[in-house]
N, C-alpha and C positions, 0 to 999 in steps of 0.2 A: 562394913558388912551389911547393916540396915539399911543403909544407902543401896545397895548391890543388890538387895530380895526387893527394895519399891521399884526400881527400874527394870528390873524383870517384869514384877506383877503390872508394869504400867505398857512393858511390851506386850504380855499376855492379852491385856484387858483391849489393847490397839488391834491386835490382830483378832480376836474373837468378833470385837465389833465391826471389823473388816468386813470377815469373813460373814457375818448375820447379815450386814448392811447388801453385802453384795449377793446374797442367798434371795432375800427380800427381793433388791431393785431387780433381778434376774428372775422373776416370775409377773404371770400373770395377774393383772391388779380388776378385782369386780366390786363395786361399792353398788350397794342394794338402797331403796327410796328409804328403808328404817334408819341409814346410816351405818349399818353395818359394812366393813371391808376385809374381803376375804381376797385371796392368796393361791396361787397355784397354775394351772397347765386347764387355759378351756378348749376344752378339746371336740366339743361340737355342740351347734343350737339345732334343735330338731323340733317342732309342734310346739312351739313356744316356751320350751323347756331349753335350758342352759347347762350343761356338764361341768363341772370344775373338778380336774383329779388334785391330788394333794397329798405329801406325803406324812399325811396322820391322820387319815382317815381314807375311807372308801370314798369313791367318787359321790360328789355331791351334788343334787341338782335344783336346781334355781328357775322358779320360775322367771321367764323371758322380761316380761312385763314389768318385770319389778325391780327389773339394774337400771340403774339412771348413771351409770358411766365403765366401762369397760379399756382395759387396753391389754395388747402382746405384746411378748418380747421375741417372738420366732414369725413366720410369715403365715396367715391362714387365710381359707380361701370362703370367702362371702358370696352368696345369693341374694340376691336383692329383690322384691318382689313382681319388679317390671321386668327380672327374667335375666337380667347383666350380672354379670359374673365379674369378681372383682380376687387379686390376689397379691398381697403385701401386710407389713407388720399395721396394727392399728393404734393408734394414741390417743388422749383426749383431747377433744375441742371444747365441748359445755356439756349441760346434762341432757341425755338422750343425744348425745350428737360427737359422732368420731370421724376420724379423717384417716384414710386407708394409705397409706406411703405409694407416691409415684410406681408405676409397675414399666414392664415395655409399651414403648409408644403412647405414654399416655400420663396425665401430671397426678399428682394427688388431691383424692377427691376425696369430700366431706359425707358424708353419709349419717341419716338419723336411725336410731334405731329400729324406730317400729317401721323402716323399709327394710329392716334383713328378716332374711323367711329360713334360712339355714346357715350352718358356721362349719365348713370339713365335712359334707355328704358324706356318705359311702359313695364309690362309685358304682354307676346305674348300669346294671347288669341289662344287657339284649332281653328282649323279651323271648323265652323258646316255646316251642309246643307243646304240649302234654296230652298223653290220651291213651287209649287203648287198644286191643283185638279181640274178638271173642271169637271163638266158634266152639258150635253146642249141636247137641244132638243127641237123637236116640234109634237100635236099629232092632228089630225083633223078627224072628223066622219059626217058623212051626207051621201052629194050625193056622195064624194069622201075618201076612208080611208086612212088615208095617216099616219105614224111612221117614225119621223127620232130622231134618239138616239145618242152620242157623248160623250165619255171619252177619258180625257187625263191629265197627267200628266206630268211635268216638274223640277226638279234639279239641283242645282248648289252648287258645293264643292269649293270654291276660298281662295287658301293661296297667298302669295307674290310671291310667284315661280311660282304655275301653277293654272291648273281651272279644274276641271270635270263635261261634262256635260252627263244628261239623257233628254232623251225628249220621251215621247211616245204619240199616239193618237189614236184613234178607231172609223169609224162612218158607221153606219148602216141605213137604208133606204127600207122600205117597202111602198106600195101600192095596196090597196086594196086587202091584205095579201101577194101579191108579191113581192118576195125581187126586190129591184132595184139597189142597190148599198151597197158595206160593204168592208170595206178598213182598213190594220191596217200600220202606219207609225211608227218606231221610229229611234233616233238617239243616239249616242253614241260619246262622243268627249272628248278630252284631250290634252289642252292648257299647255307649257312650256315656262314660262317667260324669254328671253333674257337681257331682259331691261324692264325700267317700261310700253313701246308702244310696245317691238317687240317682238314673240313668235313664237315658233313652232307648230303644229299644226298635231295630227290624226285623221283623221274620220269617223266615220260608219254609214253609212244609208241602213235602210232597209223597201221595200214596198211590200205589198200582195194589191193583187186589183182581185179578181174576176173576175170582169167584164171588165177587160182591158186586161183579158189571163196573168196576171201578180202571179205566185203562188208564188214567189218568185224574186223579185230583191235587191243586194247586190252592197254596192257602198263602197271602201275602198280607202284611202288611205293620205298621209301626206301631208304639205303644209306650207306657212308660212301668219302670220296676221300680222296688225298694229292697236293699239290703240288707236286710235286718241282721244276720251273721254274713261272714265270710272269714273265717280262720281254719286253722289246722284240726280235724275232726266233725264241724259241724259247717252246715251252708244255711243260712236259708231265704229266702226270695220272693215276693209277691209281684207280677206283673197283669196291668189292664192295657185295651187298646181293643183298635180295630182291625180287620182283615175282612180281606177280598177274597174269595174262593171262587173257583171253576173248578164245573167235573166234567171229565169227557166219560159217558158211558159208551158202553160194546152195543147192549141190547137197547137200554132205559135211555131216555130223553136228555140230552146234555141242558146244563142248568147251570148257573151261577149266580150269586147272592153276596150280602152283605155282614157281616157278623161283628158281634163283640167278641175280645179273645182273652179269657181270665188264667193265669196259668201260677205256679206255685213248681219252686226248684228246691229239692230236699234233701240234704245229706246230713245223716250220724253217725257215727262212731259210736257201735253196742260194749263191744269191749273192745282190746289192745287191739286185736286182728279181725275183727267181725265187723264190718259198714255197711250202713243200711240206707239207698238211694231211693227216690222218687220222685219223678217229674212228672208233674199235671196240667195237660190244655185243655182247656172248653169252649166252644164255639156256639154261641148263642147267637141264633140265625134272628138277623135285624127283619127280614121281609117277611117272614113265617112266625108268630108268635106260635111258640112253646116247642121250635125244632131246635135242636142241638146236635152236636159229633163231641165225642170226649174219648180221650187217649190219655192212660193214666199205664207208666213203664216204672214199674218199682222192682226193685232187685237186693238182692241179699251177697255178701262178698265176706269169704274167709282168702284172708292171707295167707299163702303158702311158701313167702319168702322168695328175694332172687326175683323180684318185681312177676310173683304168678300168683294168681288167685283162682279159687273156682265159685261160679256163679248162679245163682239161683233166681230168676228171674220171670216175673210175670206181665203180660202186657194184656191191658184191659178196654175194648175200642166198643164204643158206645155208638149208637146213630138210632136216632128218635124215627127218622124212615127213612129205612135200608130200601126197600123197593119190593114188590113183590112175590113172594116166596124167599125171603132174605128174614134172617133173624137181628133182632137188635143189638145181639151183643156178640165179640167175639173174644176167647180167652186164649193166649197162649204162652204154653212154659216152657221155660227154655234152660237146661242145666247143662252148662259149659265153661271151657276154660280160658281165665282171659291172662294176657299180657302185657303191662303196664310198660308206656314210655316217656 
């Protein structure tokens, strides 16, 4: 009978250690430079950060730098830093150095660590567009007729590397059937990412103004930004560079010059549904000491759900000299409804 309970307990103790033995060699193996060796399912490397999920704990993460030997038992797909894409189980060869299992068309290849830059990406979603509609306005009739009307539109194309922007706007102005004002702004831009804050930078601005003798002015030219934010609720952005300007006037002398072009890109989030934008350029004319143009478009946005907001908005256009019988500054507000896409 004691004979019959040790042969059981010695079946018992065979299979438990089977069963451990084979739990163990059927996971993932990371042995870190302390000597520590951990256990489990790594399930992606990202920014030099290592994932290990595991079933006693929350997933755990390792810095990159500090495994000096890794292997799978399931197939994961490697990025490498010269841009080769690799997909098979990985095992050890020495420290900092693994060999990826033959895949199609191709043998098994050794690989060191510090050339893998990702472990399982996500995949890289298309870049799409985003952007808006507005149209705004105000209409009055009595003793005095007054029509002011406002469209405009805004775009943004953002991958990892660069950004394209559009921006247009249009506002017109009558009283007492007389036109009073009618102006069309738009811009053109195209950001290239150096790093994740620093970029290059081209830009096109273009203004019609009637009533400012402006049938045309053209503002070009390259620069460079810093990203100080870009996440969900806040932006913000420092750009310098140069620009080339031409004005065609109606009545006044056409002219064109050289400028420095300092500009500041501003977004916050006041509360859950309130955002507070502001985009600023200044043109500091190279060939005229102390001429400048400054266009400063801040705007105010309550959420109204169902991708609608309404907009409150001011644009503020500066010119050190407008021309004669021309005032320096012009202001206008525009409250309207915009559409988010």
């Amino acid at each position: 009978m004691r004979k019959l309970r040790l042969e059981r307990c010695s079946v018992f103790l065979i299979l438990f250690s089977v069963l451990f033995l084979s739990r163990v060699a059927f996971a993932d193996d990371v042995i870190l430079a302390n000597g520590d060796r951990l256990t489990g399912t790594i399930t992606e490397i990202k920014e030099n950060v290592l994932i290990l999920e595991t079933a006693y704990s929350d997933p755990i993460k390792l810095k990159f730098e500090a495994v000096q030997q890794m292997s799978t038992v399931e197939p994961v797909e490697i990025h490498l830093v010269d841009g080769e894409v690799l997909k098979g189980k990985i095992t050890v060869e020495g420290v900092k150095q693994v060999v990826v299992e033959a895949g199609p068309g191709r043998k098994a290849v050794s690989v060191t660590l510090d050339t893998i830059v990702a472990l399982n990406p996500p995949p890289v979603v298309p870049a799409a567009w985003k952007g808006n509609v507005t149209l705004g306005g105000n209409w009055q009739d009595g003793n005095t007729e007054t029509l002011n009307l406002s469209a405009g539109a805004s775009a943004v194309r953002r991958t990892a590397q660069d950004r394209f922007l559009l921006h247009f706007l249009y506002n017109i102005a009558e009283e007492n059937g007389e036109r009073t004002a009618e102006n069309t702004y738009g811009q053109m831009k195209y950001d290239y990412y150096l790093s994740p804050v620093w970029y290059l930078y081209l830009n096109i601005d273009m203004l019609m103004d009637e009533f400012k003798d402006i049938n045309m002015r053209t503002s070009v030219g390259p620069g460079a930004g810093y990203q100080l934010w870009e996440e969900d609720g806040r932006e913000l952005a420092f750009e310098a560079g140069v620009s080339y300007t031409s004005e065609d006037r109606d009545i006044g002398e056409d002219t064109d010059w050289l400028s420095a072009r300092l500009g500041v890109n501003f977004l916050y989030r006041l509360f859950a549904r309130v955002l507070f934008t502001d985009q600023v350029a200044l043109y500091l004319d190279l060939d005229e000491t102390g001429e400048y143009t400054l266009r400063n478009e801040a705007a105010l946005l309550t959420d109204l759900g169902a991708s609608w907001a309404f907009k409150f908005s001011n644009i503020w256009e500066r010119d050190s000299d407008p021309g004669p019988d021309l005032e320096k500054d012009d202001f206008t507000w525009i409250l309207g409804l915009q559409y988010a896409f």
